[in-house]
N, CA, C and O atoms as a printed pandas DataFrame, in Angstrom:
     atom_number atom_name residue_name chain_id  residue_number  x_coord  y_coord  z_coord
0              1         N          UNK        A               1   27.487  -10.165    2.023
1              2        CA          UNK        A               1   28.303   -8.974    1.928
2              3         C          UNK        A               1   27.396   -7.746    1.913
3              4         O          UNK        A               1   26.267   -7.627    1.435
4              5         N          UNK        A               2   28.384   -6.609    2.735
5              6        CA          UNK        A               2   26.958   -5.455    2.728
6              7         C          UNK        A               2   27.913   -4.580    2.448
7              8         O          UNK        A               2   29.104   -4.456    2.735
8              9         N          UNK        A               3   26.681   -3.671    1.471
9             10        CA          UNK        A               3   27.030   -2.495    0.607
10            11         C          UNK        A               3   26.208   -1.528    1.379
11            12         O          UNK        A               3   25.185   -1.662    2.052
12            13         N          UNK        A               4   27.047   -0.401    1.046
13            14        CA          UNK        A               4   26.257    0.815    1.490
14            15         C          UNK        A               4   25.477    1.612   -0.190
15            16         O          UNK        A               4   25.738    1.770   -1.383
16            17         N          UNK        A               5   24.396    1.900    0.859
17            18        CA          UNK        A               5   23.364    2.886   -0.075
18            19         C          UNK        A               5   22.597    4.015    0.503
19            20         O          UNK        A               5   21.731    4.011    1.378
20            21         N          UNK        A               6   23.107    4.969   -0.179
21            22        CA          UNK        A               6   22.793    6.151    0.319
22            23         C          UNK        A               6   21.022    6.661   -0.257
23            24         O          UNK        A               6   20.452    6.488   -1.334
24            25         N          UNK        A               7   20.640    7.240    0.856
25            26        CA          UNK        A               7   18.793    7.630    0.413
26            27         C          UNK        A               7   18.709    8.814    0.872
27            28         O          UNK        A               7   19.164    9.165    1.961
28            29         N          UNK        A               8   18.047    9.614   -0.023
29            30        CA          UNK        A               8   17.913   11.084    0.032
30            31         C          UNK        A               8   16.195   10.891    0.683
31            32         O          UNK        A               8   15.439   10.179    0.022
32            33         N          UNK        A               9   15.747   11.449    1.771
33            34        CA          UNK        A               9   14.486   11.466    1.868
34            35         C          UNK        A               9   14.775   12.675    3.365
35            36         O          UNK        A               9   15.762   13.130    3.942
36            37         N          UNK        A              10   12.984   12.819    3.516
37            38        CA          UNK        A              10   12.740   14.339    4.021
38            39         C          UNK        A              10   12.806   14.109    5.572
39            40         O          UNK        A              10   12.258   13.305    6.326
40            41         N          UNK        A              11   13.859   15.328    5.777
41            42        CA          UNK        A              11   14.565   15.045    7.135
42            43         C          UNK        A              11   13.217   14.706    8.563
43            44         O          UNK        A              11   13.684   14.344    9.642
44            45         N          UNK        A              12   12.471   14.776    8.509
45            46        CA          UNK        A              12   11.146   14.319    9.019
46            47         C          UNK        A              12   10.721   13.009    9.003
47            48         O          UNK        A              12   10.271   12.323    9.920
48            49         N          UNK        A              13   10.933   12.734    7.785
49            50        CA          UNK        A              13   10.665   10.885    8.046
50            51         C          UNK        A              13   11.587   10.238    8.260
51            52         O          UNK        A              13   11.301    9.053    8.429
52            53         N          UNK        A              14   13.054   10.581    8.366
53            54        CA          UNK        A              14   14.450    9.865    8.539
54            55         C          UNK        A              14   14.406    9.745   10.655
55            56         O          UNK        A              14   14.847    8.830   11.350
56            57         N          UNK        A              15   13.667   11.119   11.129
57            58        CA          UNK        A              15   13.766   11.193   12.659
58            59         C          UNK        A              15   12.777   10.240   12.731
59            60         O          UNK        A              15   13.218    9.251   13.316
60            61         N          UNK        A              16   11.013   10.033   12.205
61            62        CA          UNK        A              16   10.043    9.386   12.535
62            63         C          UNK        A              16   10.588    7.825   12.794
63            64         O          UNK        A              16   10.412    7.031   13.718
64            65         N          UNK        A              17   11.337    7.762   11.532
65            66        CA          UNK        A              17   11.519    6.424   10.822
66            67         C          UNK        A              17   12.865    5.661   11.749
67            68         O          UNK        A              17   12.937    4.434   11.676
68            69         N          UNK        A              18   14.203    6.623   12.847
69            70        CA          UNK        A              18   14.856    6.228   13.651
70            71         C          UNK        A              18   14.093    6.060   15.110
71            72         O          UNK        A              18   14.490    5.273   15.968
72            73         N          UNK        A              19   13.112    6.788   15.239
73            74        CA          UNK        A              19   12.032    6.775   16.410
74            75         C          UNK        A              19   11.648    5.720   16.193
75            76         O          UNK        A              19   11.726    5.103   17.256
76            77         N          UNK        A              20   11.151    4.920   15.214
77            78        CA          UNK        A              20   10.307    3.706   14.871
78            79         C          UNK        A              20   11.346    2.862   15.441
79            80         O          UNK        A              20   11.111    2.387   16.553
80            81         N          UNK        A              21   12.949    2.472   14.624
81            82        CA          UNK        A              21   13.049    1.699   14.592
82            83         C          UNK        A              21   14.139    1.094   15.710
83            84         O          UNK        A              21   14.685   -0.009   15.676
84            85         N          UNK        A              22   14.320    2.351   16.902
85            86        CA          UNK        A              22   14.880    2.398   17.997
86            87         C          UNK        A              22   13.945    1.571   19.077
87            88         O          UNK        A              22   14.401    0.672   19.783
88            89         N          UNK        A              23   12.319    2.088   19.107
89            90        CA          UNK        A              23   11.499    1.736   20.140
90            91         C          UNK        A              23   11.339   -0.556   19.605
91            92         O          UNK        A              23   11.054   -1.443   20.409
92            93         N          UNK        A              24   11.713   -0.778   17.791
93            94        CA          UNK        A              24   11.533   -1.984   17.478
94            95         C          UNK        A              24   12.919   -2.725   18.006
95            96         O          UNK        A              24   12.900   -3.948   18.144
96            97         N          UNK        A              25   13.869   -2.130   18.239
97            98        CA          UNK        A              25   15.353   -2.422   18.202
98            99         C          UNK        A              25   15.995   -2.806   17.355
99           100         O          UNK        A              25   16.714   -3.801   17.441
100          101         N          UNK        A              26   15.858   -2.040   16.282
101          102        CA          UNK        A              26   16.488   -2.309   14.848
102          103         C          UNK        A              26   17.234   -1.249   14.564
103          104         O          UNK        A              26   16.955   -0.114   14.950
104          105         N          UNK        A              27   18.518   -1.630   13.670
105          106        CA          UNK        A              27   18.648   -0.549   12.965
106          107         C          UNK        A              27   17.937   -0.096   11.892
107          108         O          UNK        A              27   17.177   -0.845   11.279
108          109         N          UNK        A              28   18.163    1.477   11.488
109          110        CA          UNK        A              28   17.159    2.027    9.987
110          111         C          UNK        A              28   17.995    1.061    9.159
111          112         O          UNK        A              28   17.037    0.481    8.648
112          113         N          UNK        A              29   18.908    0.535    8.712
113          114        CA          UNK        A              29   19.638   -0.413    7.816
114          115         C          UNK        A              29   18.502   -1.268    7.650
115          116         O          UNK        A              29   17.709   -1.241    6.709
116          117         N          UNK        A              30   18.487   -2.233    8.910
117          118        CA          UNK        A              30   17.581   -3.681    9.185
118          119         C          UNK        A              30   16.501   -3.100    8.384
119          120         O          UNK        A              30   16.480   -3.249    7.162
120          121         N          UNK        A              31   15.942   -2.692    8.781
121          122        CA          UNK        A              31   14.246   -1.914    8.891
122          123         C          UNK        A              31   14.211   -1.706    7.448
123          124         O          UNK        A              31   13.157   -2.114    6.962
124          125         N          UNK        A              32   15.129   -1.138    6.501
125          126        CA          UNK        A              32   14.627   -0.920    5.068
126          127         C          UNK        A              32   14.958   -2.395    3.986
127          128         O          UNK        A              32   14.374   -2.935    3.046
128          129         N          UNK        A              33   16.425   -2.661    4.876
129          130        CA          UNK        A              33   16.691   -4.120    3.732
130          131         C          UNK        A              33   15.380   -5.121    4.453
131          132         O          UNK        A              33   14.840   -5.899    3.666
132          133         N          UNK        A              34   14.984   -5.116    5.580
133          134        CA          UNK        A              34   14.126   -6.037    5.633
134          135         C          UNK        A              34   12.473   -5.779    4.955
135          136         O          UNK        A              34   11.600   -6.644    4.880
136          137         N          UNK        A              35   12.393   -4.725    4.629
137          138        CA          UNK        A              35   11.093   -3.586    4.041
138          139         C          UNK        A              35   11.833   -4.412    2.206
139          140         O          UNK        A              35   11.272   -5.219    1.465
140          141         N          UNK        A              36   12.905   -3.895    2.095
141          142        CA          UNK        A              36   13.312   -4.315    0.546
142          143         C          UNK        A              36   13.101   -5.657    0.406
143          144         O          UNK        A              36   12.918   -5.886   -0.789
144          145         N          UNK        A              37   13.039   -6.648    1.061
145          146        CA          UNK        A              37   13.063   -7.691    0.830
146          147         C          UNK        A              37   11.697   -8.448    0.974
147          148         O          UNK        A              37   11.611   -9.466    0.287
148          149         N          UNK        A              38   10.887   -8.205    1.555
149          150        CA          UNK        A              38    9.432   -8.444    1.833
150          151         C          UNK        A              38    8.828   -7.711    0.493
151          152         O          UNK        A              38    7.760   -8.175    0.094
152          153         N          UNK        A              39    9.248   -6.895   -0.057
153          154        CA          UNK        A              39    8.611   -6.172   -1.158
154          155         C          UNK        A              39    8.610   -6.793   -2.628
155          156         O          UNK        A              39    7.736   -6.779   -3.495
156          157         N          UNK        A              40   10.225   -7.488   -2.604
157          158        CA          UNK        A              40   10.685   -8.057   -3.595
158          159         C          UNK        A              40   10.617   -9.888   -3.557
159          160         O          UNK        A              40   11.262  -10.758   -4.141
160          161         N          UNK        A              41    9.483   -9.910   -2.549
161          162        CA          UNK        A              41    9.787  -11.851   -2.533
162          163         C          UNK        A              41    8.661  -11.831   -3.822
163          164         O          UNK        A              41    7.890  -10.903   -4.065
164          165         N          UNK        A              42    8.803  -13.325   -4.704
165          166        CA          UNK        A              42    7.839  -13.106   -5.703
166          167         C          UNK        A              42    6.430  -13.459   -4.980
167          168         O          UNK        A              42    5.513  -12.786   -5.449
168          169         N          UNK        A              43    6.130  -14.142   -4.195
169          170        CA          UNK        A              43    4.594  -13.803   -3.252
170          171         C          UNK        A              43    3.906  -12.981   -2.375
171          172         O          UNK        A              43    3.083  -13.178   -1.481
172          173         N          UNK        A              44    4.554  -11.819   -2.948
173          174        CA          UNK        A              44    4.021  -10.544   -2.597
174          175         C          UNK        A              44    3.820  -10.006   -3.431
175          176         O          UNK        A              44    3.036   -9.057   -3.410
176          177         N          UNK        A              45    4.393  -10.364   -4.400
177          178        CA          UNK        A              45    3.805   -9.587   -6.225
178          179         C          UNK        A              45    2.602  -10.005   -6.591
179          180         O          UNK        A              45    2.303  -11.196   -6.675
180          181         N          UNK        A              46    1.779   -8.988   -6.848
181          182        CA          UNK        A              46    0.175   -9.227   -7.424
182          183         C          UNK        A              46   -0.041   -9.918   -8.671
183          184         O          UNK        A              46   -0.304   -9.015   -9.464
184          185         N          UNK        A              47   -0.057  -10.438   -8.961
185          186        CA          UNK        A              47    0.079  -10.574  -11.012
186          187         C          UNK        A              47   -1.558  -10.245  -11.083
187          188         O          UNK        A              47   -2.462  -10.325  -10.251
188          189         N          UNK        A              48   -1.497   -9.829  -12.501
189          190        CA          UNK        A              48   -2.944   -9.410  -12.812
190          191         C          UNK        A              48   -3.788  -10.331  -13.738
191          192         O          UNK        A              48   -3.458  -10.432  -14.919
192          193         N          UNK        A              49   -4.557  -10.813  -13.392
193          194        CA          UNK        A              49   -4.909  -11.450  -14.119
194          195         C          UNK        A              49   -6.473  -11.194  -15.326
195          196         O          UNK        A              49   -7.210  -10.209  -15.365
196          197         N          UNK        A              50   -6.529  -12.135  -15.951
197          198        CA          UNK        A              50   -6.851  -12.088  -16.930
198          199         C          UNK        A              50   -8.627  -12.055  -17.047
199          200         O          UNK        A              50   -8.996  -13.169  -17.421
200          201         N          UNK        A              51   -9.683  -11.212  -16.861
201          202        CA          UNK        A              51  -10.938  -11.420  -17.111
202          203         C          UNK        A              51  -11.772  -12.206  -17.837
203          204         O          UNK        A              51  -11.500  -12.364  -19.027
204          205         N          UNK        A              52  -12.832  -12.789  -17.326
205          206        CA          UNK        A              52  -13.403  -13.888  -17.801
206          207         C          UNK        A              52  -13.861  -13.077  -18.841
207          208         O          UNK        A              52  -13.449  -11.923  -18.963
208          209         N          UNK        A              53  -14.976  -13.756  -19.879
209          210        CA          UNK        A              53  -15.261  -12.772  -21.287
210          211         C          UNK        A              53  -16.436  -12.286  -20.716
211          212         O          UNK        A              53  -16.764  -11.121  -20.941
212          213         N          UNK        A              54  -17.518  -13.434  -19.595
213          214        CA          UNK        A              54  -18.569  -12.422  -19.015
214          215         C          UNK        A              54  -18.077  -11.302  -18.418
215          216         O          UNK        A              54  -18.614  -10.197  -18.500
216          217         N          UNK        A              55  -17.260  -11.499  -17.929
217          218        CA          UNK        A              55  -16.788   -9.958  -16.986
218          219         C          UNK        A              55  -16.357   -8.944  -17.456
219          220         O          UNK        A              55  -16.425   -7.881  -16.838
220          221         N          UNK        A              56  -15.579   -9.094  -19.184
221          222        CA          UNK        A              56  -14.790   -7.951  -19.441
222          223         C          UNK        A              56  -16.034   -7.240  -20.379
223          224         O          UNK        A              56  -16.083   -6.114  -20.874
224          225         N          UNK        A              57  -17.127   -8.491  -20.419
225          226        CA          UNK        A              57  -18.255   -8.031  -21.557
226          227         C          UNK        A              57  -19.013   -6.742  -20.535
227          228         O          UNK        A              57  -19.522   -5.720  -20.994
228          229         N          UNK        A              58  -18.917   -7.144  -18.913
229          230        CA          UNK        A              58  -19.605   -6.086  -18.257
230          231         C          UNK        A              58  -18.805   -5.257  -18.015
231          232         O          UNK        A              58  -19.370   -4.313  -17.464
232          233         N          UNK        A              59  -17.550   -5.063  -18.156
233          234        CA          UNK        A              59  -16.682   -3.734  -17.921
234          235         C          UNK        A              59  -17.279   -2.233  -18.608
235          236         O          UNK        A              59  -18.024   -2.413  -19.572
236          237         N          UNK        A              60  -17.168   -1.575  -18.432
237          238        CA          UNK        A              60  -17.761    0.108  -18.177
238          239         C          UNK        A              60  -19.153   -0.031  -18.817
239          240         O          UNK        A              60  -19.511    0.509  -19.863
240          241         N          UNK        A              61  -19.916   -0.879  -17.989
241          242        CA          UNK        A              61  -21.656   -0.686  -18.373
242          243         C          UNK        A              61  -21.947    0.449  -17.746
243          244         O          UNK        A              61  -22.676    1.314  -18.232
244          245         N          UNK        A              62  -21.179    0.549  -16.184
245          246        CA          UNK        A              62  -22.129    1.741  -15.670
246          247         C          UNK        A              62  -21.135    3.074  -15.072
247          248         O          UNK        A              62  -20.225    3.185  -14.250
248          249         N          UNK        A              63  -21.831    3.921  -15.933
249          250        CA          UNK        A              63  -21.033    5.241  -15.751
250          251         C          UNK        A              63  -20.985    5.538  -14.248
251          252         O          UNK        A              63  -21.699    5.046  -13.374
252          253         N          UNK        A              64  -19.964    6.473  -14.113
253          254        CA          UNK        A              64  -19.666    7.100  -12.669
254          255         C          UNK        A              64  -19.084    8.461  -12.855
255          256         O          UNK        A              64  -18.866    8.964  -13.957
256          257         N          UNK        A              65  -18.878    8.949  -11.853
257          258        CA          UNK        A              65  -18.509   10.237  -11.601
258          259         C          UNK        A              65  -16.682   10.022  -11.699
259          260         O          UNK        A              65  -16.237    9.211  -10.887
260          261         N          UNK        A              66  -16.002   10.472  -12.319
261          262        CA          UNK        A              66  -14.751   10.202  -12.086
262          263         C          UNK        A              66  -14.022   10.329  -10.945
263          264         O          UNK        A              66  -13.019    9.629  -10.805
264          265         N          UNK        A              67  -14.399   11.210   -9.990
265          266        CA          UNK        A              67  -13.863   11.460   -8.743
266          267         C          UNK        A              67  -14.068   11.359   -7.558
267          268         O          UNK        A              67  -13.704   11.955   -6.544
268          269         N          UNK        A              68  -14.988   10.150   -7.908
269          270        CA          UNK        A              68  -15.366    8.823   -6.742
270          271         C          UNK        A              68  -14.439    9.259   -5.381
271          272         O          UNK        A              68  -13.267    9.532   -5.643
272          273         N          UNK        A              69  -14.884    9.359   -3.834
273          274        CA          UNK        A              69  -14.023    9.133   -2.819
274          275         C          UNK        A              69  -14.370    7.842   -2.351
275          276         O          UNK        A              69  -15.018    7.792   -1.306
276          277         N          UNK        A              70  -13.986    6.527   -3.067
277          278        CA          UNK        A              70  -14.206    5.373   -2.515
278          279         C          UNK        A              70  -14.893    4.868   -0.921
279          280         O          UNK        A              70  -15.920    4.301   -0.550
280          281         N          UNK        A              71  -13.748    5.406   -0.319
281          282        CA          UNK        A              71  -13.259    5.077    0.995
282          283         C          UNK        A              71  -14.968    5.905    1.593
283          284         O          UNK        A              71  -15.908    5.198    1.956
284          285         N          UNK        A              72  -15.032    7.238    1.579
285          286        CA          UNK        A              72  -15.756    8.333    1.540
286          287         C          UNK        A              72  -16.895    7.130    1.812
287          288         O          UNK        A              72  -17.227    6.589    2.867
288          289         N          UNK        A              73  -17.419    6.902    0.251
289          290        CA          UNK        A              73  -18.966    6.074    0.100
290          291         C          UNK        A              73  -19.252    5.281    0.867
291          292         O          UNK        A              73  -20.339    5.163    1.432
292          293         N          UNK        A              74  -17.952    4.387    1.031
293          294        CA          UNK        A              74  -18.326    2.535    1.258
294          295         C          UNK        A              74  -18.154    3.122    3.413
295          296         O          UNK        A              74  -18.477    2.374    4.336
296          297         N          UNK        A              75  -17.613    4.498    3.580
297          298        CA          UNK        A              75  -17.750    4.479    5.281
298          299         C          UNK        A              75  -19.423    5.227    5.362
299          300         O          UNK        A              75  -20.279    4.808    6.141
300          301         N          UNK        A              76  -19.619    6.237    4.521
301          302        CA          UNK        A              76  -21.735    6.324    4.412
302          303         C          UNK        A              76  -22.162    5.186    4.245
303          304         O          UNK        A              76  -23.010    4.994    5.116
304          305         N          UNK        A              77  -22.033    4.151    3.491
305          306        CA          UNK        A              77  -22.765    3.224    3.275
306          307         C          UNK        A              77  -22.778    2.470    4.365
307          308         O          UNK        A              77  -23.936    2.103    4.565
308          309         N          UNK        A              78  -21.954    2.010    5.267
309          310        CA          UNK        A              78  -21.916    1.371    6.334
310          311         C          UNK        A              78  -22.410    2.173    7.515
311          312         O          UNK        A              78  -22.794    1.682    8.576
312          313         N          UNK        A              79  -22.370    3.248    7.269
313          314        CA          UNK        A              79  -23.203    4.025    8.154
314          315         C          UNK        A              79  -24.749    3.485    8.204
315          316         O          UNK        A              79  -25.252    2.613    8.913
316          317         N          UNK        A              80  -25.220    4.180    7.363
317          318        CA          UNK        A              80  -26.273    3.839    7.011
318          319         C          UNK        A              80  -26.538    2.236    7.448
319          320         O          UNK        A              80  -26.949    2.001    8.584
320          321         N          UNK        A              81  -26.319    1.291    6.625
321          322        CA          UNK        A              81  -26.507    0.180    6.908
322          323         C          UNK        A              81  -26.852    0.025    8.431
323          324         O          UNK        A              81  -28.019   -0.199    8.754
324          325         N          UNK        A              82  -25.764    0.152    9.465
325          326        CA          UNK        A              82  -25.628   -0.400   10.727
326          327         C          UNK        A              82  -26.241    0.438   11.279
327          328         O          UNK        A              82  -27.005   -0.001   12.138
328          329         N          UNK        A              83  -26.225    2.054   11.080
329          330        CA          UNK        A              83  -26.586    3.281   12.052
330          331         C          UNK        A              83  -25.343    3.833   12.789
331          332         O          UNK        A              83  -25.574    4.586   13.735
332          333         N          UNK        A              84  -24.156    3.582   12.505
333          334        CA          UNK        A              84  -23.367    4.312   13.032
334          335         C          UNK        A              84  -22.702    5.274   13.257
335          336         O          UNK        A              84  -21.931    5.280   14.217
C-alpha cells in the first residue's frame, strides 16, 4: 500500500533530482523509497564497535591541529609519494 509524503526541499535539487531520475527512468517516488530503503536495510548500518584496550590505551597520544583538511593531506601526501 502507498502513502503519500510530502518533502519540502530546495527548488534546485527537486529539478536536478527529476533530471536524474527521468534520464534513469524512474520516478522521483521510486528513486527516494528506493534511496529509503537501501538506507534502512540493517547491513548498511555501521555499528561501532568496541576498541581493543591496546588501542583505546593509544587513543589521543598524538596531538593535532584541530582543523585537519584530511582529504587536503592524504591528496599532498600522495603527491609527493608518486610525483603527481
Amino acid at each position: 500500500m502507498n502513502t503519500k509524503l510530502t518533502l519540502t526541499l530546495e527548488k534546485k535539487v527537486i529539478e536536478i533530482a527529476k533530471k536524474y531520475a527521468k534520464e534513469k527512468g524512474q520516478s522521483l517516488s521510486e528513486m527516494v523509497e528506493n534511496y529509503f530503503k537501501f538506507i534502512t536495510k540493517s547491513e548498511n548500518v555501521v555499528e561501532e564497535k568496541e576498541l581493543s584496550y591496546k588501542v583505546s590505551k593509544l587513543r589521543g597520544i598524538i596531538k593535532t591541529e584541530t582543523d585537519i583538511d584530511y582529504k587536503k593531506t592524504l591528496t599532498e601526501e600522495l603527491s609527493k609519494k608518486y610525483g603527481a
